[in-house]
C-alpha positions in Angstrom: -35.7 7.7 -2.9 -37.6 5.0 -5.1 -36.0 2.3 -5.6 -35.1 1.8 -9.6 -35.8 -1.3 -11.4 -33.4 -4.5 -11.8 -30.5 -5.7 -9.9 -27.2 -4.8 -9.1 -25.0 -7.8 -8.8 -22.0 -8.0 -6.5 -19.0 -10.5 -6.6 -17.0 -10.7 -3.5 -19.9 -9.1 -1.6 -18.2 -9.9 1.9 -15.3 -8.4 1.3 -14.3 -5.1 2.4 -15.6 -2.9 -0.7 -17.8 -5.3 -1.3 -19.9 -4.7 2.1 -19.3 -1.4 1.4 -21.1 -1.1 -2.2 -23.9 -3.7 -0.9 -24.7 -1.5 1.9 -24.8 1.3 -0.3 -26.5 0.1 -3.0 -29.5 -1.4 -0.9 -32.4 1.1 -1.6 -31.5 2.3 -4.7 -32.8 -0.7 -6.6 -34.9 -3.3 -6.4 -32.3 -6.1 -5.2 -29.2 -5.8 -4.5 -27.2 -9.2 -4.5 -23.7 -10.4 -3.5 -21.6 -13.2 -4.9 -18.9 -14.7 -2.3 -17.9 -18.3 -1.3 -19.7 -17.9 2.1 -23.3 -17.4 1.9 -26.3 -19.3 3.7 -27.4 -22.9 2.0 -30.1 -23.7 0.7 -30.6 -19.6 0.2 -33.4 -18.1 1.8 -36.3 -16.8 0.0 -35.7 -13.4 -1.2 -31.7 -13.8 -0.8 -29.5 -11.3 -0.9 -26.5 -13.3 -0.9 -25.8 -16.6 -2.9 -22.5 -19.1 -2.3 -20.4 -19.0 -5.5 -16.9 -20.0 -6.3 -16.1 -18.2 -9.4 -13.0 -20.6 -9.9 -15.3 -23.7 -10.5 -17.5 -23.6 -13.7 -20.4 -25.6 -11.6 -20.6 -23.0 -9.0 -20.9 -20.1 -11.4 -23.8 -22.0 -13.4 -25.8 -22.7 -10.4 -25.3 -19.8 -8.4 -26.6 -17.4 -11.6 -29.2 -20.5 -11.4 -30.2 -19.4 -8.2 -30.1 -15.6 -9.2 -32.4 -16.3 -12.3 -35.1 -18.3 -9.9 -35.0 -15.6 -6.9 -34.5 -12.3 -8.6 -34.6 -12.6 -12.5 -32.5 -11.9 -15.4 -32.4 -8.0 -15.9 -29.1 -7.0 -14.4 -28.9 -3.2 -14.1 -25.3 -3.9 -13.1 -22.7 -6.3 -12.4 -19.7 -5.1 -10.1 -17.1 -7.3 -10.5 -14.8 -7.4 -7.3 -13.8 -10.7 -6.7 -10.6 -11.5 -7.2 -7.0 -13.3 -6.0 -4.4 -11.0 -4.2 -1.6 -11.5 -2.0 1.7 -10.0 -1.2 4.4 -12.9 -2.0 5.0 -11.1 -5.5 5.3 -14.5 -7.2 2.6 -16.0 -9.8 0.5 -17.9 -8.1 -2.4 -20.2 -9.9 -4.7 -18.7 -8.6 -4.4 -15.4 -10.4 -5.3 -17.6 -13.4 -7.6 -19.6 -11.7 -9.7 -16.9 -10.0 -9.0 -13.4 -11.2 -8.7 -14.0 -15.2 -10.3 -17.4 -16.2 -13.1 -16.3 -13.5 -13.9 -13.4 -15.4 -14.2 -15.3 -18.5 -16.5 -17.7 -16.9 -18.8 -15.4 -15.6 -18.9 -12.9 -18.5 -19.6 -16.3 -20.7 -22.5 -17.0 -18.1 -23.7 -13.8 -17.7 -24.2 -13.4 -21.9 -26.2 -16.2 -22.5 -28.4 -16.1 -19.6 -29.2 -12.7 -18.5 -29.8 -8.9 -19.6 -26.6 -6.6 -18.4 -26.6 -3.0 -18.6 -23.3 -2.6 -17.7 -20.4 -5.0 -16.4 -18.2 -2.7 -13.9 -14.3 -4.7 -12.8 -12.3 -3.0 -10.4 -8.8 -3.2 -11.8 -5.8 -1.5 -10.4 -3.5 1.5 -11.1 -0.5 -0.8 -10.9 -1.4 -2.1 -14.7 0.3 1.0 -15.8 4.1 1.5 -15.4 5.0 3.8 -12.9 6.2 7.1 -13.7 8.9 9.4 -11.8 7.9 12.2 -9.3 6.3 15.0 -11.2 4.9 12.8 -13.7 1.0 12.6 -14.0 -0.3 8.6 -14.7 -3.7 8.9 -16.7 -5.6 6.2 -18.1 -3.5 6.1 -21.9 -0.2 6.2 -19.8 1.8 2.9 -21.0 0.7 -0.5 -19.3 3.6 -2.1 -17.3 2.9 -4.0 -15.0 5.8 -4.8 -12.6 4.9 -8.4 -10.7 2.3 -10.7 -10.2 -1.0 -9.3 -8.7 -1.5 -5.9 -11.4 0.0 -8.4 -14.6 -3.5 -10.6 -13.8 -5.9 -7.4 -13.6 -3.6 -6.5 -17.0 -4.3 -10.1 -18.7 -8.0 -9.4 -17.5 -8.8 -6.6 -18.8 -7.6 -7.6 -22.1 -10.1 -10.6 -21.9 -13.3 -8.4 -21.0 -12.4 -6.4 -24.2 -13.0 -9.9 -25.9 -15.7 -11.6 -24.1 -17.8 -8.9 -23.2 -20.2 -8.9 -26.4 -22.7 -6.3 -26.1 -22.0 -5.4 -22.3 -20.9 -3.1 -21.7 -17.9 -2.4 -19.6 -16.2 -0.1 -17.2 -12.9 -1.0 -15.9 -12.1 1.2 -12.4 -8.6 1.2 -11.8 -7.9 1.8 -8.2 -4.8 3.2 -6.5 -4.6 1.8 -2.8 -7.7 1.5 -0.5 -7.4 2.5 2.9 -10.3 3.9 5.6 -10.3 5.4 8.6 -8.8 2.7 10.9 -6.2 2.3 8.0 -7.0 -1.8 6.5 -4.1 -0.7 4.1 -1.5 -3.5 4.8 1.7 -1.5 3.3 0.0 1.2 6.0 -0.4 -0.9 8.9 3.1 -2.4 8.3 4.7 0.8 7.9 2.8 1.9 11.1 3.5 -0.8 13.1 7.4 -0.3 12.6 7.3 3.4 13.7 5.3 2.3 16.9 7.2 -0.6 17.7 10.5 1.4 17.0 11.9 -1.2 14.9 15.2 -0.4 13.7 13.4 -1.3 10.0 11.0 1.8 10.6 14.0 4.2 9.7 15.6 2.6 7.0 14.4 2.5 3.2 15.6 1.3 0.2 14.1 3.2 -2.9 14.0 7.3 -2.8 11.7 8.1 -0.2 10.7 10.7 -2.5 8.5 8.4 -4.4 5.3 7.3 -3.5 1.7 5.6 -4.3 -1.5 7.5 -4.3 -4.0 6.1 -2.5 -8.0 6.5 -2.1 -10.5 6.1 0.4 -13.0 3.7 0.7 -15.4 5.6 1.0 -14.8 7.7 -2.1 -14.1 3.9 -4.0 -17.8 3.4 -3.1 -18.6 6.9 -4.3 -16.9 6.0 -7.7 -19.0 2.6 -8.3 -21.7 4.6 -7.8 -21.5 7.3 -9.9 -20.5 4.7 -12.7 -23.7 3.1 -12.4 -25.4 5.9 -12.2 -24.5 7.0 -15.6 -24.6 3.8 -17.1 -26.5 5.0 -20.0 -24.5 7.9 -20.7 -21.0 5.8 -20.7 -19.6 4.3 -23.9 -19.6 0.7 -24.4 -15.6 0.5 -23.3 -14.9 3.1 -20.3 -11.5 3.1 -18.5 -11.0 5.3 -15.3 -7.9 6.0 -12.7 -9.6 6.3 -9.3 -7.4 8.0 -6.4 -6.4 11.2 -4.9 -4.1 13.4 -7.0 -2.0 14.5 -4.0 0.5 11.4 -3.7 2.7 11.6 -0.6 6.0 10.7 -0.7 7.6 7.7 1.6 9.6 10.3 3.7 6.0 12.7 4.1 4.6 9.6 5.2 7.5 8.4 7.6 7.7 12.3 9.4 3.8 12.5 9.4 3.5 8.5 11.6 6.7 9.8 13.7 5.3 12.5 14.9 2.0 11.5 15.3 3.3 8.0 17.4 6.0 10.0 19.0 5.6 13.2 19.2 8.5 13.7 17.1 10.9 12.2 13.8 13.9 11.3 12.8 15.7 11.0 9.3 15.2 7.8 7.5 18.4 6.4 6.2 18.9 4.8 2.4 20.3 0.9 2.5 21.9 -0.2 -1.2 19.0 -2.4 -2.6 21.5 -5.4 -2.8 22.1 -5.2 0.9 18.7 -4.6 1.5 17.9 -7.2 -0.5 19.9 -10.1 1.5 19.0 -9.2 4.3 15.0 -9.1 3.4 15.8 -12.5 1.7 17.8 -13.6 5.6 14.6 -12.4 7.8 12.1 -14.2 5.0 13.6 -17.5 6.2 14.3 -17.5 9.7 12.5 -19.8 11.1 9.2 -18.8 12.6 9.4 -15.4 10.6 6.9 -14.3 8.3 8.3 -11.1 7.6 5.6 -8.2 5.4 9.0 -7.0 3.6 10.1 -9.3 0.7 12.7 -9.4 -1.2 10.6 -8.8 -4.6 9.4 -5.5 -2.4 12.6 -4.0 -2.6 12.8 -3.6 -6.6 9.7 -2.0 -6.3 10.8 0.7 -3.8 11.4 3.4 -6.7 8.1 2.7 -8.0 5.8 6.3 -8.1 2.1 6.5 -8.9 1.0 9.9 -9.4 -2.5 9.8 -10.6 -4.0 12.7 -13.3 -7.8 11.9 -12.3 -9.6 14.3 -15.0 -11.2 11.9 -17.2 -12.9 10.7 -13.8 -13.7 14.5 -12.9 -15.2 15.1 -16.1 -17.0 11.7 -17.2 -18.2 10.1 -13.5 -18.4 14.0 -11.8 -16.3 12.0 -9.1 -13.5 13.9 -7.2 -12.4 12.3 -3.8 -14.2 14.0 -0.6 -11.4 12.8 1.8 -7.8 12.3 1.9 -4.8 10.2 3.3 -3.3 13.6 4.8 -6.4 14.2 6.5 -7.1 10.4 7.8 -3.4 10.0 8.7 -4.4 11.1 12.6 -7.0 9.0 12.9 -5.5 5.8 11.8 -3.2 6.5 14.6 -6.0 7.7 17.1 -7.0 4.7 16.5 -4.4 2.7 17.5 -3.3 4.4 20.4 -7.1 4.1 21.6 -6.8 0.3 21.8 -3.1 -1.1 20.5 -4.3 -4.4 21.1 -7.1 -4.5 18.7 -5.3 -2.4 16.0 -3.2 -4.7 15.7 -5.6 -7.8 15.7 -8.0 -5.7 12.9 -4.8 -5.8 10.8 -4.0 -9.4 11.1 -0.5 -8.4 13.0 0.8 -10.1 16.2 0.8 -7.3 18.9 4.4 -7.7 20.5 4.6 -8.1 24.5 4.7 -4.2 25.5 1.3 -3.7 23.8 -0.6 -6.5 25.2 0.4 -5.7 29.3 -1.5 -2.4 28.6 -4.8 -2.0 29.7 -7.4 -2.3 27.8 -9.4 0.5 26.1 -12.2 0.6 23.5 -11.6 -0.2 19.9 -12.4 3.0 17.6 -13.2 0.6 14.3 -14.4 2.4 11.3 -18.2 3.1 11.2 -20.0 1.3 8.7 -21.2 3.1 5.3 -23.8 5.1 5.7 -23.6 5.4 9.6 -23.3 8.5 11.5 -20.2 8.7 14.2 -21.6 9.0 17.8 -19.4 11.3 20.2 -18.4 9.2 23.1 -20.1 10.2 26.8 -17.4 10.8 28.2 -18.8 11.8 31.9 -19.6 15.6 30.7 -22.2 17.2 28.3 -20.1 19.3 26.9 -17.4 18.4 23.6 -15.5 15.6 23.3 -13.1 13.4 21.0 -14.7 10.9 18.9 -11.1 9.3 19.2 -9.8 10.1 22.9 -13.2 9.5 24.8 -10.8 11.4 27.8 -10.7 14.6 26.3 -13.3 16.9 26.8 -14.0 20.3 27.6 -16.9 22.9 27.7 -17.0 24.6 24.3 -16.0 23.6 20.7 -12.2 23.1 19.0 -9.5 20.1 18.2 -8.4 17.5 20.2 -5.0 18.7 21.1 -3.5 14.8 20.8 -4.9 14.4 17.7 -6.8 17.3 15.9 -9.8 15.8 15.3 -12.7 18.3 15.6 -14.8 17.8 19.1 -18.3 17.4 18.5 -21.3 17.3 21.2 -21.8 14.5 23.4 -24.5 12.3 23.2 -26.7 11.2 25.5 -25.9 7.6 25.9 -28.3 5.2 24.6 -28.7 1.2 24.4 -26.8 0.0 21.1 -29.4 -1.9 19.0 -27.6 -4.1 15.8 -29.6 -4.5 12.6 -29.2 -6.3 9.2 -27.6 -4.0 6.3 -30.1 -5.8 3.9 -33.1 -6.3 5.9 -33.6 -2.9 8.0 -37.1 -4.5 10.0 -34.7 -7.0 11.9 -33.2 -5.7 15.3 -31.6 -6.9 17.7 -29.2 -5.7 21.1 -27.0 -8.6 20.7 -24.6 -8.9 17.8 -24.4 -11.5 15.8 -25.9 -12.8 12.0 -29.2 -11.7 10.3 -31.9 -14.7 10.6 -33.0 -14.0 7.2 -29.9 -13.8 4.8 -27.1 -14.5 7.4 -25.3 -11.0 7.0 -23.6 -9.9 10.1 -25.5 -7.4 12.0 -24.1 -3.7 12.3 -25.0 -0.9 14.4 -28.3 1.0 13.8 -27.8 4.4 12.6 -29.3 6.4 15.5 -29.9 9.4 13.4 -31.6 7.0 11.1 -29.0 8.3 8.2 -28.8 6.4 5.5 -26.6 6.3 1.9 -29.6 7.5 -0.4 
């Protein structure tokens, strides 16, 4: 496909969506460029990825300087990801510093220095209050924001609306990302409790019959995409809810990682939210604890987000091609395959009875745009892309955890190469020599995003 005019810019380029939309977006237009704190200096000619630090005013200015001399001013798209997020519910500075007055400072820059089709933020479906099992959020649902992290994406959205000009804007709100490999922490937490048989992994103190929806990364990418696509088409102020309209409950979710840890569940007992509460507050401060459960967390607990996705359906043409019920087994195929780097991809301390295992490879998510190779396995027949062990001599489901066999492939010497600048190989790892991007796995098939 030729590549359209002008360039697509991209704050927080290096993190996870943000690698994901670069890569995507590479191709499709003439340059593709990323914002993010770490980026080579001086730039390289022709860079694809400039140092900025949207909470400093100087950094803005001479990073969009930098943009201006390299690539020029006609922006066919600027999608805004970077942002401040944690999990300690409280409000922090930085959601001030980064995620609301970094907005302004960029929409301020990006107005009197440069041509923008469209200005794309990715918001979140926690701006809106949450609703009750068999209720239906869409995007005029009431906003309600219950702590710190989704009241800045609230107080930022209401600033675009005033600082955007004549951009115009599309705000994405997202329910929570996960992928293959799972990089959901409420997930891998929730995981991690079932595998580790934690007495914490069968109790709960909301009504497990709420839930979150969720959406995967992939589809996320799908979303920004389609957006941009249709740029034109949009009106100048476009809201959408982006997630799966299947929301599974806390108890679907609990039987679903039983069974597939253990081969089997167990009921999850109700704690009172007071006692739950103390004793969330007790673990939080033992020293040498940094426990994922907070106390704030356990107001939140009857929280539901059923998403109604229409407008998205019928404006983007985007429905979700994958869903949490189906990637459930391979989150867990994935840790089984190597327990030790699961839990290391997550950020989690593997406890003692994980690390005396042996050691087997790490099943990580395949880049965008890549195409899963089949393990060889020792045969030439079918095998699981998750359990290189199983194998057999005609086509069907892994029987530990259905995944659909596919053909083995010959094996072949792994060659690495730079998502931005396809003419660079390499068989070592490592970073690109030209914009400092680390280098991914070639595509064997030669299969790429078009």
């Amino acid at each position: 496909m030729k590549s359209q005019p002008g360039i697509v810019l991209i704050t927080g380029c290096n993190g996870r969506i943000g690698s994901a939309v670069m890569q995507r977006m590479t191709g499709r237009f003439t340059d593709v460029v990323g914002l993010d704190r770490t980026a080579p200096m001086p730039p390289p000619p022709g860079c694809v990825r400039i140092a900025v630090d949207i909470a400093s005013e100087e950094s803005t200015q001479e990073g969009l300087r930098i943009l201006r001399e390299h690539h020029g001013t006609h922006l066919a798209a600027v999608i805004h990801l970077a942002a401040y997020y944690d999990f300690l519910g409280k409000a922090s500075p930085l959601y001030e510093q980064i995620t609301v007055e970094g907005t302004r400072r960029l929409l301020r820059a990006l107005r009197a220095g440069f041509e923008v089709e469209q200005f794309i933020f990715s918001s979140t479906m926690l701006v809106h209050r949450p609703g009750e099992p068999g209720q239906f959020i869409t995007e005029d649902w009431p906003i309600g924001a219950t702590w710190a992290y989704p009241e800045s994406k609230v107080r930022t959205e209401a600033l675009i609306h005033e600082e955007r000009g004549n951009i115009p804007a599309v705000i994405l709100r997202l329910a929570g990302v996960y992928d293959d490999v799972c990089h959901s922490p409420p997930l891998a937490h929730q995981i991690q409790r079932i595998y580790e048989r934690q007495l914490a992994g069968h109790l709960y103190s909301g009504e497990t019959s709420h839930g979150q929806s969720f959406v995967h990364l992939e589809d996320v990418v799908d979303a920004i995409e389609r957006a941009v696509d249709r740029r034109a088409q949009l009106p100048p102020e476009s809201t959408f809810l982006i997630g799966e309209p299947e929301t599974l409950s806390y108890d679907e979710l609990q039987h679903s990682f039983m069974r597939l840890i253990h081969g089997k569940s167990s009921e999850t007992h109700n704690v009172p939210g007071l006692i739950a509460k103390v004793g969330a507050w007790a673990q939080d401060h033992m020293p040498g604890e940094d426990p994922f459960i907070k106390p704030w967390m356990i107001d939140r607990a009857n929280d539901h987000y059923a998403l109604n996705i229409t407008r998205a359906r019928e404006v983007l043409d985007w429905t979700p091609r994958r869903s949490l019920r189906q990637t459930l087994p391979k989150m867990v195929a994935a840790l089984e395959a190597d327990p030790v780097g699961w839990y290391r991809e997550h950020g989690l301390e593997p406890p003692a009875s994980v690390t005396k295992k042996p050691k087997r490879a790490v099943p990580r998510a395949p880049a965008p745009g890549a195409t899963a190779v089949a393990p060889a396995s020792g045969c030439d027949m079918y095998a699981c892309p998750m359990h290189a062990d199983v194998c057999q001599s005609s086509p069907g489901n892994c029987p530990r955890c259905d995944l659909t066999l596919e053909p083995v492939a010959p094996p072949q010497a792994a060659e690495y190469t730079c998502p931005m600048h396809p003419e660079v190989a390499s068989t070592e790892p490592g970073r690109c020599p030209k914009c400092g991007m680390t280098l991914v796995l070639r595509d064997p098939a030669g299969a790429q995003h078009a």
